[in-house]
N, CA, C and O atoms as a GROMACS GRO file, in nm:
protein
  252
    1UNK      N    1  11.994   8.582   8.536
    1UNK     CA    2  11.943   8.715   8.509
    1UNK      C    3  11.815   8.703   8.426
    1UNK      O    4  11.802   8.622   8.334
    2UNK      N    5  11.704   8.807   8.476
    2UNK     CA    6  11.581   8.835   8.422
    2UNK      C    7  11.571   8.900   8.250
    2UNK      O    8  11.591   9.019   8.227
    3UNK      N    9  11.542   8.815   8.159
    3UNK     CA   10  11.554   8.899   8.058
    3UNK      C   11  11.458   8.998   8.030
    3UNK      O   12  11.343   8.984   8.070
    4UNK      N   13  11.501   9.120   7.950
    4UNK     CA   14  11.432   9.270   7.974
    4UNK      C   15  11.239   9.230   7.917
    4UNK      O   16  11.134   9.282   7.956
    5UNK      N   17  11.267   9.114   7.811
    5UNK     CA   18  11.160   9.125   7.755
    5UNK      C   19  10.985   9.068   7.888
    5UNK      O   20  10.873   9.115   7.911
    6UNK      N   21  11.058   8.963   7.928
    6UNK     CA   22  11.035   8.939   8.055
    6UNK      C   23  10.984   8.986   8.192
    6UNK      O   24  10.897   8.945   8.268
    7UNK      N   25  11.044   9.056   8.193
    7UNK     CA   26  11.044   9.184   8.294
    7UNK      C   27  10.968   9.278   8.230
    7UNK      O   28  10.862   9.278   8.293
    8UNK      N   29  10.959   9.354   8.145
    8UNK     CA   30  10.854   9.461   8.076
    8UNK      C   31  10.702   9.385   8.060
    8UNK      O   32  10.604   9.459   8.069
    9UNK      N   33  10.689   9.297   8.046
    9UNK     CA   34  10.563   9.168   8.034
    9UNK      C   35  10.518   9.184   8.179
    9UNK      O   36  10.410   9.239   8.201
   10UNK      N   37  10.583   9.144   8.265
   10UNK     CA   38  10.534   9.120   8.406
   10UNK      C   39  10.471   9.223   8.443
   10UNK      O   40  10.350   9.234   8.464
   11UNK      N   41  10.598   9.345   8.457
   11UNK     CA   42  10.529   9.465   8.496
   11UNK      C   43  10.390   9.511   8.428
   11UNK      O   44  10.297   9.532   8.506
   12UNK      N   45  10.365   9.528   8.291
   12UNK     CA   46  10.308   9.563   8.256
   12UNK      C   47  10.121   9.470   8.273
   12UNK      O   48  10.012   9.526   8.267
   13UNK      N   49  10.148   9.324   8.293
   13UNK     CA   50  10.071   9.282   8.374
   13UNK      C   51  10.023   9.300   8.545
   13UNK      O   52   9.919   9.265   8.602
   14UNK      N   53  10.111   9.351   8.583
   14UNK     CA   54  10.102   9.361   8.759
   14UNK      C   55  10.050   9.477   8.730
   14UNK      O   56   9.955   9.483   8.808
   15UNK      N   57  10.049   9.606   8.648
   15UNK     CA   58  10.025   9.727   8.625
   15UNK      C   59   9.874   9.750   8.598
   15UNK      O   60   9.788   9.824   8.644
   16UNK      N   61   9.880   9.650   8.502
   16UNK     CA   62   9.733   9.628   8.396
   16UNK      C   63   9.587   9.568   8.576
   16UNK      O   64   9.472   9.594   8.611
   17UNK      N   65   9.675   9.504   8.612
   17UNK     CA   66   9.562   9.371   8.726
   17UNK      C   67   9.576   9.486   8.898
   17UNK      O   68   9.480   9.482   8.976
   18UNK      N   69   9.666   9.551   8.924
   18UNK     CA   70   9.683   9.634   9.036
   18UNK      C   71   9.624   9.785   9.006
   18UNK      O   72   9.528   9.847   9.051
   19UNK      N   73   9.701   9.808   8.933
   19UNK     CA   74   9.714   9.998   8.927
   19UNK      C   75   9.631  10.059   8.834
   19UNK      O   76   9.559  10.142   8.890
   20UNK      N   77   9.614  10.052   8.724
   20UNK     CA   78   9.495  10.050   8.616
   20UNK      C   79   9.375  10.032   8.683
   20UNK      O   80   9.286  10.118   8.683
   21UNK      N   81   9.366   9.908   8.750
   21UNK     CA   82   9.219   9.885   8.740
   21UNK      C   83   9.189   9.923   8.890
   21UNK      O   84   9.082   9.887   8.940
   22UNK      N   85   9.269   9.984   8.954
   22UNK     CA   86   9.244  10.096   9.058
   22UNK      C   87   9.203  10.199   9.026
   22UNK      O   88   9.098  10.249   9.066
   23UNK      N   89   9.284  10.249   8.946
   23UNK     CA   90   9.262  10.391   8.929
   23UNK      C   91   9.120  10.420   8.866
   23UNK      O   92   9.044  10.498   8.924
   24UNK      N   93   9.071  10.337   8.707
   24UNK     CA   94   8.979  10.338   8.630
   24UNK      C   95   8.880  10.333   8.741
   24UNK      O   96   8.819  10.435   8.772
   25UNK      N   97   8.855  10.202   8.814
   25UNK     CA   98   8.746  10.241   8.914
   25UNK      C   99   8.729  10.345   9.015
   25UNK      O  100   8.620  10.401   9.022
   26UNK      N  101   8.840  10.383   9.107
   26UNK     CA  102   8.810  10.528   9.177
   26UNK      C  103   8.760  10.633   9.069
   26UNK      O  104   8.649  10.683   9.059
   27UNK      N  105   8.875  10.651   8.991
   27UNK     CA  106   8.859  10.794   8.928
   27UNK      C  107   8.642  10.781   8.873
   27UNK      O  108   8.561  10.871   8.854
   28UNK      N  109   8.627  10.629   8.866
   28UNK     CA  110   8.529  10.626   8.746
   28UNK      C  111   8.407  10.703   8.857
   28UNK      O  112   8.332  10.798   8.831
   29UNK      N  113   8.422  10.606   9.012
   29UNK     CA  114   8.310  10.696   9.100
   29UNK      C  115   8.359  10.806   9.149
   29UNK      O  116   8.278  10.873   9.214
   30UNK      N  117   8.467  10.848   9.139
   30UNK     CA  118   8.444  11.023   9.167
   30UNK      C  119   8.420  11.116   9.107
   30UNK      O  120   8.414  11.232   9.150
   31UNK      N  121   8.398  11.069   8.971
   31UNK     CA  122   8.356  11.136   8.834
   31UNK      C  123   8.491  11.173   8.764
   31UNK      O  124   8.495  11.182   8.641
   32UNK      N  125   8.595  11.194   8.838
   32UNK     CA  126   8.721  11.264   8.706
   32UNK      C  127   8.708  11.281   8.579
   32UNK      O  128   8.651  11.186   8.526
   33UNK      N  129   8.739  11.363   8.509
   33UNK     CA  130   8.712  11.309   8.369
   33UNK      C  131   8.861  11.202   8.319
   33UNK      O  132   8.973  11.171   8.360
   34UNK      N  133   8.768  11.176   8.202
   34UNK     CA  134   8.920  11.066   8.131
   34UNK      C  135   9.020  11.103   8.123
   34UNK      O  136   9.127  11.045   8.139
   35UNK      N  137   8.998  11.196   8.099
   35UNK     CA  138   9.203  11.263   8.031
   35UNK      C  139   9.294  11.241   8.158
   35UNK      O  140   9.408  11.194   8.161
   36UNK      N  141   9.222  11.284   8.255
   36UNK     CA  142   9.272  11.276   8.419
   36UNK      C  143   9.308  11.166   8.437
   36UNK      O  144   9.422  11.146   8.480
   37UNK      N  145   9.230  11.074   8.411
   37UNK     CA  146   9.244  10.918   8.463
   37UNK      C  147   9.373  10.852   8.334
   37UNK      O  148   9.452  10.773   8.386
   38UNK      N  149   9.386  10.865   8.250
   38UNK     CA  150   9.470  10.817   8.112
   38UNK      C  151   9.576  10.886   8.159
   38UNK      O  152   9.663  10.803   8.184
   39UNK      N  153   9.628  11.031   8.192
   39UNK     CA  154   9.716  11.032   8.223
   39UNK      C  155   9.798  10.995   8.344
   39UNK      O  156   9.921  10.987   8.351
   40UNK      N  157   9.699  10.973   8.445
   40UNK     CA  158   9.719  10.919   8.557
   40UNK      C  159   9.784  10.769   8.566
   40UNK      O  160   9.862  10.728   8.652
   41UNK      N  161   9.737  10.709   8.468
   41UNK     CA  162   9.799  10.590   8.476
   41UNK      C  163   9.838  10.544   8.368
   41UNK      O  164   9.786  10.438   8.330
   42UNK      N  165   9.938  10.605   8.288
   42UNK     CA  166   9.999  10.606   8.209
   42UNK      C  167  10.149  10.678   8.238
   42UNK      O  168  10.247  10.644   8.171
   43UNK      N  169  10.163  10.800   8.364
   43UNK     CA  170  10.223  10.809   8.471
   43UNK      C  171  10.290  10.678   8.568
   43UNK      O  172  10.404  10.642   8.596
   44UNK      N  173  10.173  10.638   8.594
   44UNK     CA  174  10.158  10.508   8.682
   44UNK      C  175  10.274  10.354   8.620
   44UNK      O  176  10.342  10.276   8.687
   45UNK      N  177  10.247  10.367   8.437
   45UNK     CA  178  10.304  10.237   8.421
   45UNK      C  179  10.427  10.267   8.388
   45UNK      O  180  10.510  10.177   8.377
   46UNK      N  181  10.462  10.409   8.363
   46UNK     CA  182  10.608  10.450   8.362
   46UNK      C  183  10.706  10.394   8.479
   46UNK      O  184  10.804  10.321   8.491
   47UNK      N  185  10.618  10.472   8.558
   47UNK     CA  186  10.678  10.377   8.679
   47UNK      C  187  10.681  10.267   8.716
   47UNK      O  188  10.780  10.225   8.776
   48UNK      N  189  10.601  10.209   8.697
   48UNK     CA  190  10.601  10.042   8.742
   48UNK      C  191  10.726   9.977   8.628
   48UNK      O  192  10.824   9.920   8.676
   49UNK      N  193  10.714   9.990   8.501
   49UNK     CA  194  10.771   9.957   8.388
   49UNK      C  195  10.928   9.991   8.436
   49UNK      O  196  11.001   9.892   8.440
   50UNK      N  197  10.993  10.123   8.475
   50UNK     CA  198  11.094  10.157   8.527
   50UNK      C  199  11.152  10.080   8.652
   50UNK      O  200  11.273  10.060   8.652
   51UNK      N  201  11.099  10.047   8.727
   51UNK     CA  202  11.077  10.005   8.825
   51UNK      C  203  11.122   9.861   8.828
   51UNK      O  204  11.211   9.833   8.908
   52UNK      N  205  11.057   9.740   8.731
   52UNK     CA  206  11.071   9.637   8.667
   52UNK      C  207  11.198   9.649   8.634
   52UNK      O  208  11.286   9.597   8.703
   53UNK      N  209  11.224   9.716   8.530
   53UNK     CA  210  11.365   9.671   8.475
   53UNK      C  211  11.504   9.705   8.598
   53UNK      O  212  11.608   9.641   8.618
   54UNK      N  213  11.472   9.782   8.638
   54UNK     CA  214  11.587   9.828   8.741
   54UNK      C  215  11.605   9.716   8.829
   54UNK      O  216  11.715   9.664   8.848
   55UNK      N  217  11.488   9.676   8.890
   55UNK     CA  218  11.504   9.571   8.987
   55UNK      C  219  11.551   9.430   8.932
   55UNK      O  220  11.626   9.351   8.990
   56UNK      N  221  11.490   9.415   8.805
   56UNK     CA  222  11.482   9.277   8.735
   56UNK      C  223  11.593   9.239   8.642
   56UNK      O  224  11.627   9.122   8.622
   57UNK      N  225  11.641   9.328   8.594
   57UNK     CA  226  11.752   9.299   8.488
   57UNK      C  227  11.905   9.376   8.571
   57UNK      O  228  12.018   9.332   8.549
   58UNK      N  229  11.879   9.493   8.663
   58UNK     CA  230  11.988   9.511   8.686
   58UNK      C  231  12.119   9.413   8.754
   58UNK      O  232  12.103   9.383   8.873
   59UNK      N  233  12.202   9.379   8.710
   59UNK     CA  234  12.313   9.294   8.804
   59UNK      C  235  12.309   9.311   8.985
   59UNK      O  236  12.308   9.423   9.036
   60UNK      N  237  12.308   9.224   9.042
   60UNK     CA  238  12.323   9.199   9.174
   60UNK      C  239  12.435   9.269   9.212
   60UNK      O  240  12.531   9.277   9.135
   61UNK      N  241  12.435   9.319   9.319
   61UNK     CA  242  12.589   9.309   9.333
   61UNK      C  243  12.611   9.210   9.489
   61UNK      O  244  12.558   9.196   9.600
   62UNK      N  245  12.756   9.143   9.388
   62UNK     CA  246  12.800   8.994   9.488
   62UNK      C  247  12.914   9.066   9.586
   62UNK      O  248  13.020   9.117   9.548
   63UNK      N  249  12.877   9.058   9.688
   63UNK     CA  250  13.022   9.098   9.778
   63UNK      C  251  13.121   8.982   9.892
   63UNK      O  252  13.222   9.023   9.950
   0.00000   0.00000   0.00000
């Protein structure tokens, strides 16, 4: 098993190198303003972060 600390690290790297630095650049050439874009992906790492632990720490199930 994945420990949580582990798993919150990863995600939050895959988040930081994928989704962040997506968003910062679209939003940056379509003009959005910031607040738009900060909450947008801060939205974004909720999920990824959620996402992580569920998959990563939750128990398998063995049948």
């Amino acid at each position: 098993m994945v420990p949580l600390w582990g798993t919150i690290v990863t995600a939050v790297l895959l988040w930081a190198g994928f989704t962040a630095a997506r968003f910062v650049t679209h939003d940056a050439f379509e003009g959005r303003p910031t607040g738009l874009t900060a909450m947008n992906i801060a939205h974004e790492l909720v999920t990824v972060v959620v996402m992580a632990v569920l998959i990563g720490v939750w128990p398998p199930v063995l049948g």
